[in-house]
TIDOTOR-951175 format. One record per residue (C-alpha): residue in three letters; residue number from 0; x, y negated, z. Coordinates in nm, 4 decimals. Example, Ala and Ser with C-alpha at 12.3 -4.5 7.8 and 13.67 -1.06 7.14 Angstrom:
<rs>
+------+-----+----------+----------+----------+
! code ! pos !     east !    north !       up !
+------+-----+----------+----------+----------+
!  ALA !   0 !   1.2300 !   0.4500 !   0.7800 !
!  SER !   1 !   1.3670 !   0.1060 !   0.7140 !
+------+-----+----------+----------+----------+
</rs>
This chain:
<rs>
+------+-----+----------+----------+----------+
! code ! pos !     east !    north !       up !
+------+-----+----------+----------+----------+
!  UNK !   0 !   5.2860 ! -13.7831 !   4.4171 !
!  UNK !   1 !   5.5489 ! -13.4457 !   4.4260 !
!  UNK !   2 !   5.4760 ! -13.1380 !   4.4718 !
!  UNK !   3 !   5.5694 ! -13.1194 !   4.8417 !
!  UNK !   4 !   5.3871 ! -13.4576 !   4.9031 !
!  UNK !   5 !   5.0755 ! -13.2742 !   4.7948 !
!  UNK !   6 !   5.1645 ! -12.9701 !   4.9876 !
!  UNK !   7 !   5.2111 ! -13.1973 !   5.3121 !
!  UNK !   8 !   4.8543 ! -13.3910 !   5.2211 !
!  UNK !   9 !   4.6518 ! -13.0338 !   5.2295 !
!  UNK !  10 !   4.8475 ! -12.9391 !   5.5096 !
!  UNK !  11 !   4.7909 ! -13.1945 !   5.7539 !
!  UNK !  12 !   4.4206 ! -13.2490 !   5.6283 !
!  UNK !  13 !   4.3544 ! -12.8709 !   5.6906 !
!  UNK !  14 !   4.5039 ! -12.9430 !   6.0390 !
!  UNK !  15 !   4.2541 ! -13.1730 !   6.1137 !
!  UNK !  16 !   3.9967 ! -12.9380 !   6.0227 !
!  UNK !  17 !   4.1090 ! -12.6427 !   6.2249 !
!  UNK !  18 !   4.1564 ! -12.8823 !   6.4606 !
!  UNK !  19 !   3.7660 ! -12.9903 !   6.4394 !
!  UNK !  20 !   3.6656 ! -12.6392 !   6.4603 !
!  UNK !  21 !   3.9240 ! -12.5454 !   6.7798 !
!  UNK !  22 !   3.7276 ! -12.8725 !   6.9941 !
!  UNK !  23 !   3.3873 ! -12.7502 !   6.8501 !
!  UNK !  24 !   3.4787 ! -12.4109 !   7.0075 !
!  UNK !  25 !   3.6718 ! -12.5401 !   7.3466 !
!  UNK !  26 !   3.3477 ! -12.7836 !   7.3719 !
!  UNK !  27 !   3.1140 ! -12.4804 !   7.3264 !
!  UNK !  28 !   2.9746 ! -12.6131 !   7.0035 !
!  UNK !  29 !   3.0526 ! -12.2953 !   6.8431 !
!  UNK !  30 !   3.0094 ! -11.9918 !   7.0265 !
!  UNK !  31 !   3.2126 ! -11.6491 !   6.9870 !
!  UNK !  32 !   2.8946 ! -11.5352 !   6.8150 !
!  UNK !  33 !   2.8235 ! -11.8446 !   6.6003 !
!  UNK !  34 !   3.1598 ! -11.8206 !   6.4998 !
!  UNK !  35 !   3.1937 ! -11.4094 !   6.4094 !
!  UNK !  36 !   2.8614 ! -11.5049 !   6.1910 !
!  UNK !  37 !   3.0059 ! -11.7785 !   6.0151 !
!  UNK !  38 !   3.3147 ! -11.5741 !   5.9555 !
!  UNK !  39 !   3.1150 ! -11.2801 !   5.8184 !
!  UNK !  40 !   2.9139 ! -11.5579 !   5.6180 !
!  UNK !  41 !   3.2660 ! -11.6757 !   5.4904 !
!  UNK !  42 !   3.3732 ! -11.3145 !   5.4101 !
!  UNK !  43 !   3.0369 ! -11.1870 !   5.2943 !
!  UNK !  44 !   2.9099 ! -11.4727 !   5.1331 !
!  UNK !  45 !   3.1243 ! -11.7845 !   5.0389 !
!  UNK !  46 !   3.4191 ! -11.6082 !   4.9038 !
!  UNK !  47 !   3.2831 ! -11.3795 !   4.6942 !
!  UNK !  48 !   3.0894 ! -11.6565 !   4.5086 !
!  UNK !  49 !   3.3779 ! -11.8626 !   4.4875 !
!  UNK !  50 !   3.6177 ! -11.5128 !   4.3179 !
!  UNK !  51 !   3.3440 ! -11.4737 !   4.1156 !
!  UNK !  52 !   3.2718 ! -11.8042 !   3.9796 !
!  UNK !  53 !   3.6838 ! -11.8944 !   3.9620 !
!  UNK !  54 !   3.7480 ! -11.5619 !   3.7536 !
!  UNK !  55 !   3.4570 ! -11.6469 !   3.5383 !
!  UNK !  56 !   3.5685 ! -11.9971 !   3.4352 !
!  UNK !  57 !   3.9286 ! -11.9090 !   3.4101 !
!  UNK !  58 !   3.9857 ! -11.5575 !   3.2920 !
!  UNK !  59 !   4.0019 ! -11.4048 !   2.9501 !
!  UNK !  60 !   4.1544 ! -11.1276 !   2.8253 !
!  UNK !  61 !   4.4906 ! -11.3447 !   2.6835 !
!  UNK !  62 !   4.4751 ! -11.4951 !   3.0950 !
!  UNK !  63 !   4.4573 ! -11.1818 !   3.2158 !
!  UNK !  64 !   4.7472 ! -11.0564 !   2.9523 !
!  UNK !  65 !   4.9332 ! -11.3603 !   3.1127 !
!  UNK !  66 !   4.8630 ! -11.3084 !   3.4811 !
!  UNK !  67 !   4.9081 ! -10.9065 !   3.4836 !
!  UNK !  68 !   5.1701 ! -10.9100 !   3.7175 !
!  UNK !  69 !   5.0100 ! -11.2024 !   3.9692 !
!  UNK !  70 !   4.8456 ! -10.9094 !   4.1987 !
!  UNK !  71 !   5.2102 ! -10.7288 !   4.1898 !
!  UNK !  72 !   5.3696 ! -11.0843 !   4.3347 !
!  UNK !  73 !   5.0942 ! -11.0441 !   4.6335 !
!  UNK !  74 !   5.2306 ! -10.6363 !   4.6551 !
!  UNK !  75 !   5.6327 ! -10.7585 !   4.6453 !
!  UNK !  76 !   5.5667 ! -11.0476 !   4.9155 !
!  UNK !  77 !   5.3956 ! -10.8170 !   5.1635 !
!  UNK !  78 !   5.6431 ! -10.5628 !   5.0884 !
!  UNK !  79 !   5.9220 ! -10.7778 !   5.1790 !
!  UNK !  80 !   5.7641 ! -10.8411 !   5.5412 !
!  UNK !  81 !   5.7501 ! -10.4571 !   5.5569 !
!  UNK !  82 !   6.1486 ! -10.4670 !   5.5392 !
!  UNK !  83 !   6.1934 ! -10.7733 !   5.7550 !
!  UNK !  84 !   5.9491 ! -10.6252 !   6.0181 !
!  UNK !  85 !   6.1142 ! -10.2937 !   5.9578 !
!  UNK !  86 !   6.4471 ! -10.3837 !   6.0008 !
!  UNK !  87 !   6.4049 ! -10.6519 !   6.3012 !
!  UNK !  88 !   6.1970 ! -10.4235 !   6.5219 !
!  UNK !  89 !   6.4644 ! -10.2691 !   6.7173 !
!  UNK !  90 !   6.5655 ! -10.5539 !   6.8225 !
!  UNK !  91 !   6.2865 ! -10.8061 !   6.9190 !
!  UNK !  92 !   5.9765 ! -10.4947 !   7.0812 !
!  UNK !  93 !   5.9782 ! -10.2250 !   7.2542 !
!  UNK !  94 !   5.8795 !  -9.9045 !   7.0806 !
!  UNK !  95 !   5.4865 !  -9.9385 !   7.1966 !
!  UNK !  96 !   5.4628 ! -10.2608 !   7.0093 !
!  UNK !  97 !   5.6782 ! -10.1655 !   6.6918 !
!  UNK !  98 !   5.3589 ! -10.1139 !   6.4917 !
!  UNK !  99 !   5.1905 ! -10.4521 !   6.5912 !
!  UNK ! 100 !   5.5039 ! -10.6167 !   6.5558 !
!  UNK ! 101 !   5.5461 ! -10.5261 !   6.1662 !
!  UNK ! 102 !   5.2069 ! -10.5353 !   6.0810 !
!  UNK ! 103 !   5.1961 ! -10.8680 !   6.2040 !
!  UNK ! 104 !   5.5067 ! -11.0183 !   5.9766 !
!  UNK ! 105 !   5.3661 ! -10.8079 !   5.7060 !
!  UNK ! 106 !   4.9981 ! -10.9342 !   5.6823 !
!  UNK ! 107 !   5.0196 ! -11.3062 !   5.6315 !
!  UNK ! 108 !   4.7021 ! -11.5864 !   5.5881 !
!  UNK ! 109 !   4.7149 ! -11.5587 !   5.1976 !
!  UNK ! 110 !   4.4110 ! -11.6251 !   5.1158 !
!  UNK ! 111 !   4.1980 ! -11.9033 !   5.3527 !
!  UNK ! 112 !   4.5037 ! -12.1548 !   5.3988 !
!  UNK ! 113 !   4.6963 ! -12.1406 !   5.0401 !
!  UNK ! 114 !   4.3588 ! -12.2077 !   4.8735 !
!  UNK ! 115 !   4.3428 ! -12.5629 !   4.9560 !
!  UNK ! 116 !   4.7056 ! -12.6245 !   4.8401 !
!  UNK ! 117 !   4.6801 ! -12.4424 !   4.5620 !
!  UNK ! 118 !   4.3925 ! -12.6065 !   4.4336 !
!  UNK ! 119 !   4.5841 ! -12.9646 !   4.5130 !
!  UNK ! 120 !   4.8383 ! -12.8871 !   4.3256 !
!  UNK ! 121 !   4.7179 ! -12.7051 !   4.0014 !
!  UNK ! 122 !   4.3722 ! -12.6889 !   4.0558 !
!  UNK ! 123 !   4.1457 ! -12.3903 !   3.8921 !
!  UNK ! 124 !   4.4494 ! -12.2414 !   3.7386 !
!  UNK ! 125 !   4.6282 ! -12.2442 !   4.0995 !
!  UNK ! 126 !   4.3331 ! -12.0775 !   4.2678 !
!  UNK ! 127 !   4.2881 ! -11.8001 !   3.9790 !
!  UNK ! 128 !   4.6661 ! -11.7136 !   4.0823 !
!  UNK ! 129 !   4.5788 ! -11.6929 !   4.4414 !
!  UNK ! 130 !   4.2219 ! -11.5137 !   4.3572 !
!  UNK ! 131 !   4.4244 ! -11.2765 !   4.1261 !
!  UNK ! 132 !   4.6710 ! -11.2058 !   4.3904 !
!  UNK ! 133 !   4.4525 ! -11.1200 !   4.6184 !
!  UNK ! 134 !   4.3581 ! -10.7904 !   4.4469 !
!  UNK ! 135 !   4.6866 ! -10.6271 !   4.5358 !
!  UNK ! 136 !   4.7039 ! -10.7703 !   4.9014 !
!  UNK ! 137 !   4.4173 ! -10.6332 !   4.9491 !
!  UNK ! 138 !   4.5226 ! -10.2784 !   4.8426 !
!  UNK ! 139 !   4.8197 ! -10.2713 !   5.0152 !
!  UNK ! 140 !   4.6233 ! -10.3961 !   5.3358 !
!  UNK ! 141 !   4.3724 ! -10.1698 !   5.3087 !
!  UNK ! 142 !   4.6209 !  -9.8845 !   5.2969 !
!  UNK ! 143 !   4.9671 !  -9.9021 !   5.3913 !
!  UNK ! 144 !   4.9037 ! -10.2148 !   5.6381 !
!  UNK ! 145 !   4.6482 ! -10.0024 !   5.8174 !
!  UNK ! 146 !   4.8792 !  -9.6748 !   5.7805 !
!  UNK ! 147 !   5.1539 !  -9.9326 !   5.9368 !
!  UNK ! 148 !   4.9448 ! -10.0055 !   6.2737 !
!  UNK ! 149 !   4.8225 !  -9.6662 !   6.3107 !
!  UNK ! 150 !   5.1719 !  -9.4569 !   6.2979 !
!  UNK ! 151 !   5.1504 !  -9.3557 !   5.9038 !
!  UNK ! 152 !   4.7861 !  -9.1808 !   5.9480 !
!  UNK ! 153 !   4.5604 !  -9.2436 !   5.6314 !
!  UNK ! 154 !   4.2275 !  -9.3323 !   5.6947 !
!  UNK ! 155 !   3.9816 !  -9.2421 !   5.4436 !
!  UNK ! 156 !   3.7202 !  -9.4769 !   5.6095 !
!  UNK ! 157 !   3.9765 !  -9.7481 !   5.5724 !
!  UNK ! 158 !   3.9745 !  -9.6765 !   5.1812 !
!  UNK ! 159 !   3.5890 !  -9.6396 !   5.2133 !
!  UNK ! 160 !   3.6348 ! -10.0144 !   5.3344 !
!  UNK ! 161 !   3.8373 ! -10.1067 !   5.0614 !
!  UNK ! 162 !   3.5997 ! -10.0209 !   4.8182 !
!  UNK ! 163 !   3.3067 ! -10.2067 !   4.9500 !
!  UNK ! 164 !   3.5421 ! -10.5440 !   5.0296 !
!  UNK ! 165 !   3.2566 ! -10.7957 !   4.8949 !
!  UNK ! 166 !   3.5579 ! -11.0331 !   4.8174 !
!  UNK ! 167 !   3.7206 ! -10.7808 !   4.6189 !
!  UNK ! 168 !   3.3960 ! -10.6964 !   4.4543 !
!  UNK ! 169 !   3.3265 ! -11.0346 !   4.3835 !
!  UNK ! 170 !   3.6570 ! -11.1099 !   4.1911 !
!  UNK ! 171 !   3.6381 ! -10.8063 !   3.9827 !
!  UNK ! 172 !   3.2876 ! -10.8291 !   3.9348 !
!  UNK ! 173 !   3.4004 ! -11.2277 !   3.8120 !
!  UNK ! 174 !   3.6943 ! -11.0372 !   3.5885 !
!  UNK ! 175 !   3.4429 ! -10.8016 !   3.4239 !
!  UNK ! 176 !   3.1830 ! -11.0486 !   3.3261 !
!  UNK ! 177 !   3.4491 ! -11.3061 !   3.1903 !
!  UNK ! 178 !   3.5630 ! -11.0167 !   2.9535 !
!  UNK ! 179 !   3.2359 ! -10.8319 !   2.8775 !
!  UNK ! 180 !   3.0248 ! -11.1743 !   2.8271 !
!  UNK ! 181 !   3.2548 ! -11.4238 !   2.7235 !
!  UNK ! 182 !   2.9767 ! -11.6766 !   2.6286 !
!  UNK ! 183 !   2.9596 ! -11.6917 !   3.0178 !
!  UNK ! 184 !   3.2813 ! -11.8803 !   3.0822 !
!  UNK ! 185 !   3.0786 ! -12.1804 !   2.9077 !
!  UNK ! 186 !   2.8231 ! -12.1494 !   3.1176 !
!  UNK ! 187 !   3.0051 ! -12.1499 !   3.3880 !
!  UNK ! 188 !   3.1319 ! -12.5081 !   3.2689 !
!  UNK ! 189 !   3.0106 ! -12.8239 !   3.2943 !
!  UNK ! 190 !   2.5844 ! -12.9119 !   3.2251 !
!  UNK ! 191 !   2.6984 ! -13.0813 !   2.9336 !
!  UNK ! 192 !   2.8218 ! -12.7776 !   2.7464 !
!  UNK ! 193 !   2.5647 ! -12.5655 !   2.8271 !
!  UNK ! 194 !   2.3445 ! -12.4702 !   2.5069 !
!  UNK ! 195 !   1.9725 ! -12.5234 !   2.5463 !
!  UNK ! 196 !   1.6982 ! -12.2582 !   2.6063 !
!  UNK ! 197 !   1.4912 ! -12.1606 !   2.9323 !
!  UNK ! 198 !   1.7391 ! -11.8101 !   2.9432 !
!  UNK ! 199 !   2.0340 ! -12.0594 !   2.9289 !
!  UNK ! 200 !   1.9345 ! -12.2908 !   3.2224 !
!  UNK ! 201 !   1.8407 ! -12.0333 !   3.4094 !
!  UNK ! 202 !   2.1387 ! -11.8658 !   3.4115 !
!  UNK ! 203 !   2.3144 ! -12.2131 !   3.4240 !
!  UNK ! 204 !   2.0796 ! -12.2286 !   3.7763 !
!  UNK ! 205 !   2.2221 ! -11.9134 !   3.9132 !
!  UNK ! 206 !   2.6153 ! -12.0265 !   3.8049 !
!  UNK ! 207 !   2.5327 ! -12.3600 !   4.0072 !
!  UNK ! 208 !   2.4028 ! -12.1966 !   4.3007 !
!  UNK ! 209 !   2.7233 ! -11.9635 !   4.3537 !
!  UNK ! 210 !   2.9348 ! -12.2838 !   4.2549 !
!  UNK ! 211 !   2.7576 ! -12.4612 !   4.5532 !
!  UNK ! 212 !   2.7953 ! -12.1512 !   4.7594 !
!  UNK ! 213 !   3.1450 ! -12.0974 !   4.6698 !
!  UNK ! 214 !   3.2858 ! -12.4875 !   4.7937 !
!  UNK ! 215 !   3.1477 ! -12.3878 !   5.0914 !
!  UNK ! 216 !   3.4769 ! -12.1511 !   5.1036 !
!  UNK ! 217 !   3.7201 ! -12.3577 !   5.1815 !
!  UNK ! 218 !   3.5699 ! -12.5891 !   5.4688 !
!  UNK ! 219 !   3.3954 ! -12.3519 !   5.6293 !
!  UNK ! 220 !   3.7318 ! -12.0841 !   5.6552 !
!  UNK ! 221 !   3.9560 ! -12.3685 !   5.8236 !
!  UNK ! 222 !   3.6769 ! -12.4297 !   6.0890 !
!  UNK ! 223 !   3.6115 ! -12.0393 !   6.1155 !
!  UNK ! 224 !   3.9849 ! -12.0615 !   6.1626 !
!  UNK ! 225 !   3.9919 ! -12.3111 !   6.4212 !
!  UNK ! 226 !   3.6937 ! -12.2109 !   6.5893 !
!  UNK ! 227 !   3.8719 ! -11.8497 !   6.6282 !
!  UNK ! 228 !   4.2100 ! -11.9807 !   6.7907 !
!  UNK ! 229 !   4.0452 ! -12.1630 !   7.0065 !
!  UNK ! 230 !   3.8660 ! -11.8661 !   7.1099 !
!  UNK ! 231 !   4.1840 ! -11.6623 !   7.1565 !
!  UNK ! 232 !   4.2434 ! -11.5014 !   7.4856 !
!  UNK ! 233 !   4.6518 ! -11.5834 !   7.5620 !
!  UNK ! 234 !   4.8236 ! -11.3652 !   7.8377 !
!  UNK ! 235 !   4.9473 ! -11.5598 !   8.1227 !
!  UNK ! 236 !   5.2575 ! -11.3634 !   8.1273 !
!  UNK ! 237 !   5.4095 ! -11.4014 !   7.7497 !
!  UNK ! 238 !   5.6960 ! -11.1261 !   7.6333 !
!  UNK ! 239 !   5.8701 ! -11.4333 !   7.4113 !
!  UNK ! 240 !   6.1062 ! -11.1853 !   7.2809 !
!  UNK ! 241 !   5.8530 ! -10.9960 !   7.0618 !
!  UNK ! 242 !   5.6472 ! -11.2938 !   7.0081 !
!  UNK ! 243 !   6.0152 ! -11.4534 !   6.8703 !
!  UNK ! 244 !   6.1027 ! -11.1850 !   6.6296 !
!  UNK ! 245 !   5.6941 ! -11.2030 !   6.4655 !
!  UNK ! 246 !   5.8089 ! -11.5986 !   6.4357 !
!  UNK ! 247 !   6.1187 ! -11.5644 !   6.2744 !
!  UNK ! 248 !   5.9409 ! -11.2622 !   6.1265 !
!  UNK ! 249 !   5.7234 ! -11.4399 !   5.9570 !
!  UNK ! 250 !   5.7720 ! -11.8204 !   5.9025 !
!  UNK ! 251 !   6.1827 ! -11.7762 !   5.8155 !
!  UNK ! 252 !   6.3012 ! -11.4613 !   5.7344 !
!  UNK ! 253 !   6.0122 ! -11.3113 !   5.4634 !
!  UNK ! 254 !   5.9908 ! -11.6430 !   5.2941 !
!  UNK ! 255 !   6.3830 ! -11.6681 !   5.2434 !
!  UNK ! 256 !   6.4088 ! -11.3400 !   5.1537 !
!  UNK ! 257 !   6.1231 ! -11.3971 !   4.9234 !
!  UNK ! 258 !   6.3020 ! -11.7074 !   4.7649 !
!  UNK ! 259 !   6.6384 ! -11.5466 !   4.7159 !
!  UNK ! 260 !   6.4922 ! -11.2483 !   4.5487 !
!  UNK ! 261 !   6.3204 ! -11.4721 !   4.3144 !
!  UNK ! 262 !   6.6109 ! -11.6647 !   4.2571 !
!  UNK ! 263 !   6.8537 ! -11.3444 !   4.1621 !
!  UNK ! 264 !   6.4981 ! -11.2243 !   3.9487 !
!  UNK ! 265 !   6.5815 ! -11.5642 !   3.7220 !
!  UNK ! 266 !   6.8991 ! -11.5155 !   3.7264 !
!  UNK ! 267 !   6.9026 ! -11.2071 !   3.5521 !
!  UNK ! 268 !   6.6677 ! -11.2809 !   3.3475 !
!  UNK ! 269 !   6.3493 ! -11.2206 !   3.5083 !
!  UNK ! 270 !   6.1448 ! -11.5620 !   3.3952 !
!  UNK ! 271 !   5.8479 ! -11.6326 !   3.6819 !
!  UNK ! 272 !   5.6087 ! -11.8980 !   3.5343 !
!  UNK ! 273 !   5.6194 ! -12.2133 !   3.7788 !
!  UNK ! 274 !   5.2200 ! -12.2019 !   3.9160 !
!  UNK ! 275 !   5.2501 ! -11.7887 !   4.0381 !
!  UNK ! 276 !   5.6530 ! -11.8515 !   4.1120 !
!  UNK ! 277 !   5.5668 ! -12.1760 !   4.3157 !
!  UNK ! 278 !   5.2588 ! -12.0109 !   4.4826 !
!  UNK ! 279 !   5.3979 ! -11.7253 !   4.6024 !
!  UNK ! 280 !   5.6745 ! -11.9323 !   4.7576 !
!  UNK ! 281 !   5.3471 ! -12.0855 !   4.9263 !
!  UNK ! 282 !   5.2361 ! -11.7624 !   5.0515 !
!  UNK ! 283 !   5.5015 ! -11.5747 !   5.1419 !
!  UNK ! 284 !   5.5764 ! -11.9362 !   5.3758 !
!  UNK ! 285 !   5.1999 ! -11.8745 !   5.5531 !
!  UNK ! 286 !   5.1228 ! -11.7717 !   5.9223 !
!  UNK ! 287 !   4.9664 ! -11.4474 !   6.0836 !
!  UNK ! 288 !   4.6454 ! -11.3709 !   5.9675 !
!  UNK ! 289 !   4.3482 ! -11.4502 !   6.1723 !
!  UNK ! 290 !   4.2204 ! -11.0758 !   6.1067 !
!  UNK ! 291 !   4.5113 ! -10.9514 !   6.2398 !
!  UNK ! 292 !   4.3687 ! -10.9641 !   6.6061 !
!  UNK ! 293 !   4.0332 ! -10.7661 !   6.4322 !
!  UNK ! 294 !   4.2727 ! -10.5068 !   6.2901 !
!  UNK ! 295 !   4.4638 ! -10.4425 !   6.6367 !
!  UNK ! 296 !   4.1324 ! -10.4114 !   6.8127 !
!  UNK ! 297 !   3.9913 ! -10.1580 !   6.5656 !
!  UNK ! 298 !   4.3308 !  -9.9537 !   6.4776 !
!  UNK ! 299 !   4.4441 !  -9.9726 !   6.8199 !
!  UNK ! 300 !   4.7629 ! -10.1905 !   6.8990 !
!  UNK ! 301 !   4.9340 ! -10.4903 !   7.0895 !
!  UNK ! 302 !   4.6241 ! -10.7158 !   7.1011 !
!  UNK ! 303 !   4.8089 ! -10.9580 !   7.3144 !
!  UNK ! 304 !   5.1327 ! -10.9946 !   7.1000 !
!  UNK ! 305 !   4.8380 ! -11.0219 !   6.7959 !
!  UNK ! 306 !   4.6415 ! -11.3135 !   6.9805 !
!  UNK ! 307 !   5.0493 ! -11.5054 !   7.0185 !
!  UNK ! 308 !   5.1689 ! -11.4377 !   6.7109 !
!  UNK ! 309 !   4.8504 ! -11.5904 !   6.5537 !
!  UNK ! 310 !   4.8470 ! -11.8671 !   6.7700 !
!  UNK ! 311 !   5.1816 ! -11.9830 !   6.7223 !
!  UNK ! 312 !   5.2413 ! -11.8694 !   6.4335 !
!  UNK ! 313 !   4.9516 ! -12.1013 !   6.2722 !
!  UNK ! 314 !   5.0905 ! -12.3802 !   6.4991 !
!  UNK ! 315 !   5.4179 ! -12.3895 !   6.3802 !
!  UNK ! 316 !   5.3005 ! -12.3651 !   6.0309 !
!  UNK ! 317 !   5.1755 ! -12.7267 !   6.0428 !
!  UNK ! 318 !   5.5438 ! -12.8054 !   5.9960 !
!  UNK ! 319 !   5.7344 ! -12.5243 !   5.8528 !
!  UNK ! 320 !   5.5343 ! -12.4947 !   5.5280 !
!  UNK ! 321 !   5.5672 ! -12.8694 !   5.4429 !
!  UNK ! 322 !   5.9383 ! -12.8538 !   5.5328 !
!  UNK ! 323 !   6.0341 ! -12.5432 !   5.3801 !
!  UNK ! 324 !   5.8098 ! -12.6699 !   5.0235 !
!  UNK ! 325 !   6.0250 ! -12.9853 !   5.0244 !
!  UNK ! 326 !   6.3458 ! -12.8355 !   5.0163 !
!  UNK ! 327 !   6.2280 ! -12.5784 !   4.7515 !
!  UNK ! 328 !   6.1518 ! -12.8288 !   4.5490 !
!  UNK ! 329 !   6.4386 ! -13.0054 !   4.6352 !
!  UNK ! 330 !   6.6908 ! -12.7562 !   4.5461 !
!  UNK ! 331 !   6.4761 ! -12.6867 !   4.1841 !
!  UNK ! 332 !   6.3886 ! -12.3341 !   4.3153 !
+------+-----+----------+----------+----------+
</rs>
């Protein structure tokens, strides 16, 4: 099976699961509180076990020699929404939206929905590169995403937030015990390897607890994600023009702009290793984040043109991601 094959598998099966938690919501299965738990569980809970365990089977210092630049990738993609958004504003919103509109090309899904296909396609070693790249998206959200929607104020709260991000934690807390306590990364292997003693299997216990805690990750964010757009509030009366420019925004213009930079990178001599190169193609290619809608809400901006935009945006996905993977493979980029 190719690459885009695989990409198009984990695409349509997440589908199906969004789609199982959109009816669960729309049936009243899942409630709008049910569903902001299990969200917080996901955020508080899940995905910090999962950084934590993936970073301590995977990383070592010569990985983490290797993959230096992985949380830069996350930085550059973001930052080349911030110059599609910035350039295409003028054109698609008026001036009350302009911060909504940009924040919402810049701040893609790049964590919940590339997981799957990154683990599909290269397994642990894809989802350290996504895990890893996640560090400097969530920098960058934390501070010039949130300066974006609120004019270009800084927040100290909003760095205060940074700072106690349990998935953020969790990953570097993963990082630190991988280097400090290497004997931990066979631990954090299969039963088989692990070395006898009552100290051992208990800490073997703990490992397999947070591994069990951490596949919950993945299942339960595509439901949280379906369960959330089916609770979305859409306006009536839609402004399609903004809503256009976030789509063209953000599922054609960033990832084409993010291809052709990486293709004049290798051409002068810049070498990107295929799982972070192919991977960031992935991400840069993903929809509006779901938290986008929490951000507006809390930093104050176009709520409405937030709800669309994710809406849509995740829609449309469904096809552009599989589409635009198969000609990047295609074309050997």
């Amino acid at each position: 099976m190719s690459h885009w094959q695989i990409v198009l598998l984990n695409v349509a099966a997440m589908f199906l699961v969004i789609l199982a938690g959109w009816l669960a919501r729309k049936r009243k299965a899942l409630s709008a509180e049910t569903t902001a738990t299990l969200s917080r569980f996901v955020v508080d809970i899940t995905f910090p076990a999962l950084g934590f365990l993936q970073m301590l089977k995977s990383v070592d210092i010569p990985a983490l020699r290797e993959n230096w630049f992985t949380p830069l990738l996350g930085v550059a993609i973001l930052l080349v929404g911030q110059l599609v958004g910035l350039s295409t504003a003028g054109f698609f919103c008026r001036k009350a939206q302009r911060a909504t509109f940009i924040f919402l090309i810049v701040i893609n899904n790049w964590v919940y929905l590339p997981l799957p296909i990154a683990q599909g396609l290269y397994g642990d070693d894809g989802v350290r590169v996504i895990l890893f790249s996640n560090i400097g998206v969530q920098l960058f959200l934390w501070t010039v995403g949130v300066w974006t929607l609120r004019g270009g104020k800084p927040d100290r709260n909003t760095l205060l937030d940074l700072l106690k991000n349990p998935g953020l934690l969790g990953i570097l807390a993963g990082i630190f015990a991988a280097c400090v306590f290497p004997s931990l990364h066979l631990l954090a292997g299969s039963a088989a390897n692990a070395p006898a003693g009552h100290s051992t299997l208990a800490i073997k216990a703990v490992l397999q607890a947070l591994d069990f805690i951490g596949g919950l990750t993945i299942p339960l964010s595509l439901i949280v994600t379906g369960a959330q757009l089916g609770g979305l509030e859409l306006s009536k009366r839609t402004e399609w023009r903004p809503l256009t420019g976030v789509l063209l925004g953000r599922l054609f213009l960033t990832p084409l702009l993010v291809v052709l930079l990486v293709q004049l990178a290798q051409a002068g001599g810049i070498t990107i290793p295929e799982i972070p190169r192919m991977l960031g193609y992935i991400v840069a290619l993903m929809p509006v984040a779901l938290s986008c809608s929490i951000f507006t809400e809390r930093f104050g901006g176009d709520t409405a043109l937030a709800a669309r935009g994710i809406f849509y945006s995740t829609l449309l996905s469904i096809v552009t991601v599989p589409v635009a993977f198969f000609f990047i493979q295609k074309l050997g980029w």
